[in-house]
C-alpha positions as MATLAB code, in Angstrom:
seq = 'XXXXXXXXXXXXXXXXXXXXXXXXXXXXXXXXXXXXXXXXXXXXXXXXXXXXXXXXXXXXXXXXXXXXXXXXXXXXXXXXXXXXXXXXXXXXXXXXXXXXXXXXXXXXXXXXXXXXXXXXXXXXXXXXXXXXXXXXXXXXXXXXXXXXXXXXXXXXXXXXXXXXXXXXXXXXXXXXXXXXXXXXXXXXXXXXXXXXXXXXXXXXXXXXXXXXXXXXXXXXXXXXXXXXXXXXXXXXXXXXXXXXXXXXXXXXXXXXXXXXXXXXXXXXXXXXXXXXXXXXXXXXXXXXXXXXXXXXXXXXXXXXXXXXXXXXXXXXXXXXXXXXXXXXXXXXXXXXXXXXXXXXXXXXXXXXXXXXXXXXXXXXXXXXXXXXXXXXXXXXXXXXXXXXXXXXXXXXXXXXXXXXXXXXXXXXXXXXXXXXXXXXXXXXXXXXXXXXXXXXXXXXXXXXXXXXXXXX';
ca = [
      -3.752   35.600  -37.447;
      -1.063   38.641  -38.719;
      -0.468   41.238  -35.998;
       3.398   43.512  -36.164;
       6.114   41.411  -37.493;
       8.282   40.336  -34.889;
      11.799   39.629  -36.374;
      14.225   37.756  -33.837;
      17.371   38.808  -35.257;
      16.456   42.830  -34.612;
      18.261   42.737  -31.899;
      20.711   45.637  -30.031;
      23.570   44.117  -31.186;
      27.010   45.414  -29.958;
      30.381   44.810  -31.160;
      32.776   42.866  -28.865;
      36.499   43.410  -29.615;
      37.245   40.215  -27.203;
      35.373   37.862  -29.814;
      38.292   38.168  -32.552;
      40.982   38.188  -29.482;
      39.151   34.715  -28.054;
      38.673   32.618  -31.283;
      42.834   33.821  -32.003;
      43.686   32.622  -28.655;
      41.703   29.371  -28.658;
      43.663   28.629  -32.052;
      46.643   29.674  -30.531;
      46.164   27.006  -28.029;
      44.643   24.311  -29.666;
      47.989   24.621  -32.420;
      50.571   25.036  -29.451;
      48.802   21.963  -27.854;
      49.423   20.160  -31.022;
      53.249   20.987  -30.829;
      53.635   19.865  -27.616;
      52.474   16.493  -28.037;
      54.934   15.953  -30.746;
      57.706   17.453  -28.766;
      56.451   15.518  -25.712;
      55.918   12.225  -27.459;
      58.735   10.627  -25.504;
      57.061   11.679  -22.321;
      53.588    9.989  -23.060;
      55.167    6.423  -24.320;
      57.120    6.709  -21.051;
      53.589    7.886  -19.596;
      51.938    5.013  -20.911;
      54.507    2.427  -19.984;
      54.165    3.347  -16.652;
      50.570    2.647  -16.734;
      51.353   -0.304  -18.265;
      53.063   -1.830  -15.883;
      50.842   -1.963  -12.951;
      47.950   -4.035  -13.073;
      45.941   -0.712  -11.842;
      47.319    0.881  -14.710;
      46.655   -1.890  -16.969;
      42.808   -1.986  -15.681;
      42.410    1.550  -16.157;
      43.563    1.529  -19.344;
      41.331   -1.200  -20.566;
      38.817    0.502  -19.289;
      38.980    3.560  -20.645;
      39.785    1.621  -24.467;
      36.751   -0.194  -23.803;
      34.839    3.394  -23.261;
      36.510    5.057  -26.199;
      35.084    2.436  -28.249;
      31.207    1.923  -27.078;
      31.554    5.412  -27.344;
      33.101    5.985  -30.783;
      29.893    3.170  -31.761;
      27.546    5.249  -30.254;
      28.363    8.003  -32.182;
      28.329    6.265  -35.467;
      24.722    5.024  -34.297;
      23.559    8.218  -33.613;
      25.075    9.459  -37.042;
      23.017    6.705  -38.556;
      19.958    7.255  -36.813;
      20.075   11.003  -37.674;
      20.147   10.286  -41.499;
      16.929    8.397  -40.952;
      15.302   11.115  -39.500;
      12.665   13.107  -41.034;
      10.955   16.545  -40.039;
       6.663   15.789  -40.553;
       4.971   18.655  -42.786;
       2.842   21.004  -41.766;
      -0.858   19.659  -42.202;
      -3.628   22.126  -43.437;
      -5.468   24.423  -41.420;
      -8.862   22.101  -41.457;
      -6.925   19.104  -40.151;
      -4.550   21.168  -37.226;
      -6.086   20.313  -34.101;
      -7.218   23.276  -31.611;
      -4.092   24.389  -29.349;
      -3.618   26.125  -26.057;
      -0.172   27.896  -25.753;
       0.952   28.689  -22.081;
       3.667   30.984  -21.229;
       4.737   31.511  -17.834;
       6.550   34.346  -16.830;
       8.339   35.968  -13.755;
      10.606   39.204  -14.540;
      10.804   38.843  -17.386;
       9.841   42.311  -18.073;
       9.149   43.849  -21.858;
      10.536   40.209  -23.165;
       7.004   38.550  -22.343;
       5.238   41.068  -24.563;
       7.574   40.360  -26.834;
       6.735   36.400  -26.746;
       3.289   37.320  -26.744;
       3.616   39.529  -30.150;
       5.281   36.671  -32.262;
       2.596   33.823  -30.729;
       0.360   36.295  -32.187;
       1.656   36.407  -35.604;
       1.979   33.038  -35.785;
       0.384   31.327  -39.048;
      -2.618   29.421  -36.883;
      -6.044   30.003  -37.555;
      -7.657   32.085  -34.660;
     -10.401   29.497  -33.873;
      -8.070   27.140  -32.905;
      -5.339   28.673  -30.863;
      -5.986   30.062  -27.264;
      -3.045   31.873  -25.578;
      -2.572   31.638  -21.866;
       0.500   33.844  -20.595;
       0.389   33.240  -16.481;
       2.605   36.314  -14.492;
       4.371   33.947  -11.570;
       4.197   36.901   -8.897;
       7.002   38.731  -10.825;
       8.617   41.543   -8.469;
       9.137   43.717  -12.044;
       6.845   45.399  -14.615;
       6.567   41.644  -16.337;
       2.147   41.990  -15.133;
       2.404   45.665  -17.089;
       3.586   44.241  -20.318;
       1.264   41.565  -20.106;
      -1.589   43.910  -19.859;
      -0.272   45.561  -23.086;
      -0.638   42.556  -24.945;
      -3.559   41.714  -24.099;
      -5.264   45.273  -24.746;
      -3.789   45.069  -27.928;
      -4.680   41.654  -28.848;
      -7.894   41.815  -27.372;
      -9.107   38.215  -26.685;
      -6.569   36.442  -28.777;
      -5.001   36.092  -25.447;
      -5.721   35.656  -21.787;
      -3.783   36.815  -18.609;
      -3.627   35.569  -14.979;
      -1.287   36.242  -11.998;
      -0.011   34.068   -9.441;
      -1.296   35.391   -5.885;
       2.596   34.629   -5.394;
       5.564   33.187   -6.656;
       4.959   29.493   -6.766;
       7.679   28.310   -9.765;
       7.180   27.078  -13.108;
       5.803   24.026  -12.809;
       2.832   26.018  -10.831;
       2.440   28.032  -13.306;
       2.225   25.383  -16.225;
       0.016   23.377  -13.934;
      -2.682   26.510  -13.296;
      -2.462   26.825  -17.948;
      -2.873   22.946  -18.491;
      -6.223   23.193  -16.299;
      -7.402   26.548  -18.077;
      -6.663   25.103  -21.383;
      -8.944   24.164  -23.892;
      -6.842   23.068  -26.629;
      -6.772   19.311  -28.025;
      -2.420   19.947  -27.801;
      -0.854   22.068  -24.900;
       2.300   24.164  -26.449;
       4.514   25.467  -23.838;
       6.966   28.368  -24.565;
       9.275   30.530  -22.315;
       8.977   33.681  -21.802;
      12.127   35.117  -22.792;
      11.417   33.211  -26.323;
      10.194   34.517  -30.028;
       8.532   31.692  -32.313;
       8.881   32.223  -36.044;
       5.515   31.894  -37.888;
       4.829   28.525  -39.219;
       6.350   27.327  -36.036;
       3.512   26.362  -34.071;
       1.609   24.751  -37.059;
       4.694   22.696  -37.898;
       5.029   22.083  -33.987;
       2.060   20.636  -33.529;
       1.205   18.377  -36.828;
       2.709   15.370  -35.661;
      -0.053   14.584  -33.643;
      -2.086   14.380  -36.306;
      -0.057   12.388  -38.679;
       0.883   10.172  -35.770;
      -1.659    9.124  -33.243;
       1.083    6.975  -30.829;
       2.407   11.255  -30.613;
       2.444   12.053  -27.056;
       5.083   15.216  -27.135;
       7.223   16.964  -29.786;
      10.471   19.465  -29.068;
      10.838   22.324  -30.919;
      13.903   23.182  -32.338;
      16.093   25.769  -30.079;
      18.383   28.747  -31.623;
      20.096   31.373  -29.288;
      18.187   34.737  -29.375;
      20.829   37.072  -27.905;
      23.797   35.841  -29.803;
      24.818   39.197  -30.767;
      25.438   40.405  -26.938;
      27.857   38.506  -25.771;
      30.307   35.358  -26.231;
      28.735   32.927  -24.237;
      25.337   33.348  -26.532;
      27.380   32.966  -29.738;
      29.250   29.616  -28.426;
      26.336   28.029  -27.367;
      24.132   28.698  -30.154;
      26.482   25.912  -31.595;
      25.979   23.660  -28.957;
      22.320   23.953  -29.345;
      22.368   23.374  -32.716;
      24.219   19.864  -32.215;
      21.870   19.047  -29.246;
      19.056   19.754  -31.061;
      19.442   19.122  -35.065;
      21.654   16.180  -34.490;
      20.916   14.876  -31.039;
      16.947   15.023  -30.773;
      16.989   14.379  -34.492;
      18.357   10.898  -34.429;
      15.785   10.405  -30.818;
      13.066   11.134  -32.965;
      14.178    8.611  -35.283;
      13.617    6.520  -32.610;
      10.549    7.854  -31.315;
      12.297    8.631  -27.878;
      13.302   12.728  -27.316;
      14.468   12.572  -23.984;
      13.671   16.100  -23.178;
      10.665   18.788  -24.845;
      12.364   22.201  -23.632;
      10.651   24.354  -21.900;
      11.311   26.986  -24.278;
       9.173   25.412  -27.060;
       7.478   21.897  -26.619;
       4.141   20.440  -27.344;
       1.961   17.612  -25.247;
      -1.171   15.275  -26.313;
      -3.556   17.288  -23.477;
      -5.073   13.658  -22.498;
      -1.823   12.279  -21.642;
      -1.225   15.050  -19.568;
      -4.222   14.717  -18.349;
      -2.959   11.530  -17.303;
       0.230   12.357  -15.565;
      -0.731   15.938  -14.135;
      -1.529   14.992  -10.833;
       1.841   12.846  -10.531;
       3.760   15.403  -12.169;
       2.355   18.569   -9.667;
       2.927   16.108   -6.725;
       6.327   14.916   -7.675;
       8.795   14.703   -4.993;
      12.942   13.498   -5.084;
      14.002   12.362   -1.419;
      11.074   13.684   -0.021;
      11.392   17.013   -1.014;
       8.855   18.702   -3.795;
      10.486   19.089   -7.471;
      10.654   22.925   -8.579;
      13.109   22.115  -11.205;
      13.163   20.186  -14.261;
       9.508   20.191  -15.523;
       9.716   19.641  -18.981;
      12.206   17.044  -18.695;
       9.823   14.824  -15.930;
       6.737   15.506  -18.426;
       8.469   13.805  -21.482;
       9.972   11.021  -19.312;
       5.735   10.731  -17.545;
       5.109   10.817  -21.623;
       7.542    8.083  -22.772;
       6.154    5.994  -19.687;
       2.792    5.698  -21.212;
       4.199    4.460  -24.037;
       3.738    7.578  -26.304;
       6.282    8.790  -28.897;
       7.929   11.867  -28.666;
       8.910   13.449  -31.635;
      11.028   16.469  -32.682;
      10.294   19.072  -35.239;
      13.679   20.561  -36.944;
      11.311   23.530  -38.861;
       9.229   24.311  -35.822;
      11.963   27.274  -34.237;
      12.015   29.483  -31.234;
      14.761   31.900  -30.181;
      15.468   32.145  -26.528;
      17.674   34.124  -24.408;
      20.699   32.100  -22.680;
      22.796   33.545  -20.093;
      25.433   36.306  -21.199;
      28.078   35.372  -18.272;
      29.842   32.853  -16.547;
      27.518   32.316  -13.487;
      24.225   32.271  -15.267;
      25.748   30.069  -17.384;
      26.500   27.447  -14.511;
      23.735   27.730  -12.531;
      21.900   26.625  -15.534;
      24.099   23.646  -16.396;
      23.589   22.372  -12.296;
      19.771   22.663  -12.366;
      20.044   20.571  -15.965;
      22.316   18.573  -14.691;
      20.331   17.707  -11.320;
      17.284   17.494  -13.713;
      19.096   14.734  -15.699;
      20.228   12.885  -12.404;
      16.354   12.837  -11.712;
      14.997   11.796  -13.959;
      17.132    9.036  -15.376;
      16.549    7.232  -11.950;
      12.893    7.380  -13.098;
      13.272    5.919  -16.016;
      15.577    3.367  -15.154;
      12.346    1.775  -13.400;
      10.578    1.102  -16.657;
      12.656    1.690  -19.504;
      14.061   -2.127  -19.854;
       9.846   -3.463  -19.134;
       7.662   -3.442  -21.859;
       6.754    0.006  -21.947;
       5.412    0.756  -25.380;
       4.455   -1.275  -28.371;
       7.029   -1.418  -31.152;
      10.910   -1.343  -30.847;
      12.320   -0.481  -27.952;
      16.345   -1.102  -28.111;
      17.210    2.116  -29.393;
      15.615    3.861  -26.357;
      17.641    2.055  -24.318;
      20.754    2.485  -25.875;
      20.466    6.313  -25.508;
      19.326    5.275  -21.982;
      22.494    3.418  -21.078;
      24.929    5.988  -22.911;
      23.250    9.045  -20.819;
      23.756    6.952  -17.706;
      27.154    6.152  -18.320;
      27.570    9.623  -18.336;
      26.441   10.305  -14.973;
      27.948    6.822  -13.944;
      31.348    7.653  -15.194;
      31.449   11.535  -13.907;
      33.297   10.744  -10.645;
      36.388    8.088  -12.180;
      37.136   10.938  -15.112;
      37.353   13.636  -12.408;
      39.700   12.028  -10.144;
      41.582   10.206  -12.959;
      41.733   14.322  -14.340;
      42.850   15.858  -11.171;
      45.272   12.921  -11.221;
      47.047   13.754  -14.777;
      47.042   17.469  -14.111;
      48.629   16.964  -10.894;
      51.247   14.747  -12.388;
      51.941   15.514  -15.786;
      50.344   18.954  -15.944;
      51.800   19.750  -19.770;
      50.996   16.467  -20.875;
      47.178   16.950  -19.779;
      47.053   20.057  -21.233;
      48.151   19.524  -24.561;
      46.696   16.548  -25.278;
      43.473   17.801  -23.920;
      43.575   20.581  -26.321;
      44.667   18.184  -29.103;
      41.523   16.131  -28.511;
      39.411   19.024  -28.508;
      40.949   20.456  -31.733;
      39.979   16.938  -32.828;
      36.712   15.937  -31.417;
      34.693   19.577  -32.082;
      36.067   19.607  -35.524;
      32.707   17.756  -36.045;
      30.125   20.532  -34.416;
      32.121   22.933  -36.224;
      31.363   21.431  -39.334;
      27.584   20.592  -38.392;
      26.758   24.396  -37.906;
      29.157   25.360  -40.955;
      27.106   23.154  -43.015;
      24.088   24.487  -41.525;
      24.349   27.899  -40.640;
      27.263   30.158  -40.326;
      30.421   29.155  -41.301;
      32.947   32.036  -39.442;
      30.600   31.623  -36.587;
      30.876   27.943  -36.429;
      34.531   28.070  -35.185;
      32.859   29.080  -30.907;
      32.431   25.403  -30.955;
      36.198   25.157  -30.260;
      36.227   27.941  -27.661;
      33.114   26.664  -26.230;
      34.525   22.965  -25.703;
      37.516   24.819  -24.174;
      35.146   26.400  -21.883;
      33.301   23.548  -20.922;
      36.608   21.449  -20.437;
      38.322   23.554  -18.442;
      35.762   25.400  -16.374;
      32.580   23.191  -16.553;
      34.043   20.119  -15.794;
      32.666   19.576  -12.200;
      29.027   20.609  -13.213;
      27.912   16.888  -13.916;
      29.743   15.485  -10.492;
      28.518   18.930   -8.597;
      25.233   18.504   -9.790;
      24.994   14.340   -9.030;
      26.271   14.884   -5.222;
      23.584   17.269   -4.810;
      21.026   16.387   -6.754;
      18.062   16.674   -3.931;
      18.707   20.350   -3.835;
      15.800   22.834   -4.677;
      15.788   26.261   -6.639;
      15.701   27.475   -9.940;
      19.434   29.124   -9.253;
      19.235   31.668  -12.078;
      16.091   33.288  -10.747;
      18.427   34.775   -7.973;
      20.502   36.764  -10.738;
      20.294   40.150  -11.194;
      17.893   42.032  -13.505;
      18.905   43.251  -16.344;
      17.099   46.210  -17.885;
];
């Protein structure tokens, strides 16, 4: 199946004169931190004397040893755990089992035929791949590039609209009923696969009949517009290639991403109506989709896998406020849906091992548990000892993203694997109250980055 090559990197690609004066001034902080905390060492014994001294103090700073520790374990665990993992080959084309893709859309304009175009060239044999691209009453021209597609592709693809905008998860639900295929691949449509992707996505389920779901490996599409892209194409690459890498190794991705993920059609089959229906204090869930189908997945006792060759580029959001609204529906996704599966994970869920789910169970809750002490123990510091909290903030994250840095350097790019510092910066100083934001209102609706503006 070989239509126009669709190359993700041909992108309009603009020089920023602000990316040289960021990384410079991130630097510039992180080594002026470091200065200050040896000039201020006299200040931070004093500091931790005081603390010392109280039995509040003391508590809290037993605590937070205690947490540095479980945590600095966890991450040698997970280090572990991603050495043991290993990618599954692609299988031939007589054993890859017949596959319905579905991509939803709604403004996303050109982009969709775009999606369409590289599904098309994938390296699938044409038998066994039916393409289902759903327009979710779009307000743009998204129905118009659709229709494009399909004339040129002929019946390689099919095409429905929404009679109005109903959300993802509508849309999903209308391709998982129209679909044929023996595996259900989802992908965004603001996303470009490579070729072998969907083959390599989908050949765990034949190598591995307990395979319920398998992630797809994420990069950053529009990197070369903007900052934010570049930065967190390096966090993706740590959340994916060494995050869901050492889940797999334990059979237990928590999340298939919307932009590229694959499902066993009979155990969706067996969660569909639960997962059309579901509900979080009594109102319906339009958010977090692909994160409550793995966790409906995992409850049946099904692996879920992820594929490290099997890549899709997607566009992320180029400024600040696309950029949070994203991190708060995540977040309120993640709130969700580990109160689900705190109702099953400790029972005997699955056959096989089961401790290693848990323990990236307990360390995701923590995180949610914890969100609330750090914040006031952080608005604390800064209101007392504002230098002190600055530079030794800094210092830790010259420190602790030294290790992403390396992880995409060793990877991928090595001058471009320095935005992990700015990016941590970022997150530190101007996404901290995401996680806490996103926990107190967590029975919110909306999609959040739907309201943005178009951009053309």
């Amino acid at each position: 199946m070989k239509t126009e090559n669709t190359n993700p990197t041909q992108s309009d690609e603009t020089k920023n004169p602000w990316g040289l004066i960021v990384l410079v001034s991130t630097f510039s902080l992180m080594l002026g931190a470091t200065y200050l905390v040896y000039v201020f060492q006299s200040d931070f014994d004093q500091f931790n004397a005081e603390k010392s001294s109280s039995i509040i103090g003391r508590a809290f700073m037993t605590i937070a040893g205690v947490l540095f520790v479980l945590k600095a374990i966890y991450f040698i665990y997970v280090l572990f755990r991603y050495f043991k993992y290993k990618a599954i080959a692609s299988v031939s084309d007589e054993e890859l089992p017949t596959c319905t893709v579905i991509v939803p859309a709604y403004n996303e304009g050109k982009q969709v035929y775009d999606t369409l175009m590289s599904l098309a060239d994938s390296d699938f044999p044409n038998e066994k791949i039916q393409i289902i691209s759903i327009d979710d009453g779009s307000g743009d021209d998204t129905w118009q590039w659709m229709q494009k597609a399909k004339n040129k592709l002929g019946d390689l693809v099919e095409i429905y609209q929404q009679p109005e905008n109903k959300g993802k998860r509508h849309a999903l639900y209308r391709g998982f009923n129209l679909g044929k295929g023996e595996v259900f691949v989802t992908v965004d449509s603001d996303s470009i696969v490579v070729p072998d992707t969907l083959r390599i996505l989908v050949s765990p389920f034949v190598t591995n009949e307990k395979c319920g779901a398998v992630a797809g490996n994420i990069r950053v599409l529009n990197k070369a517009k903007a900052l934010l892209p570049k930065m967190l194409d390096v966090s993706f690459a740590l959340s994916f290639e060494f995050v869901r890498s050492a889940e797999s190794s334990l059979n237990s991705v928590f999340c298939t991403p919307g932009a590229l993920a694959a499902y066993r059609s009979t155990a969706v089959f067996a969660c569909l109506p639960e997962w059309i229906n579901q509900t979080f204090m009594g109102q319906p869930s339009d958010i977090g989709e692909d994160r409550a189908m793995t966790n409906m997945i995992l409850k049946q006792g099904y692996h879920v896998l992820f594929q490290k060759n099997a890549v899709a580029y997607t566009n992320v959001p180029e400024e600040y406020t696309g950029l949070y609204k994203m991190f708060i529906r995540w977040g309120r996704s993640n709130v969700r849906e580990n109160i689900q599966m705190a109702k099953y994970v400790f029972t005997d869920f699955r056959e096989g091992p089961k401790t290693g789910t848990r323990v990236l169970f307990i360390n995701q809750s923590l995180k949610i548990i914890m969100s609330y002490p750090f914040l006031l123990f952080m608005l604390f510091f800064i209101l007392s000892h504002p230098l002190l909290y600055i530079s030794s903030t800094l210092l830790s994250i010259l420190v602790l993203s030294s290790f992403p840095v390396l992880f995409y350097a060793n990877k991928y790019d090595f001058k471009e694997s320095f935005w992990a510092y700015s990016y941590s910066i970022l997150y530190t100083f101007g996404l901290f109250w995401i996680t806490p934001y996103a926990i107190a209102t967590a029975s919110k609706r909306g999609w959040l980055t739907r309201d943005l503006p178009i951009k053309k």
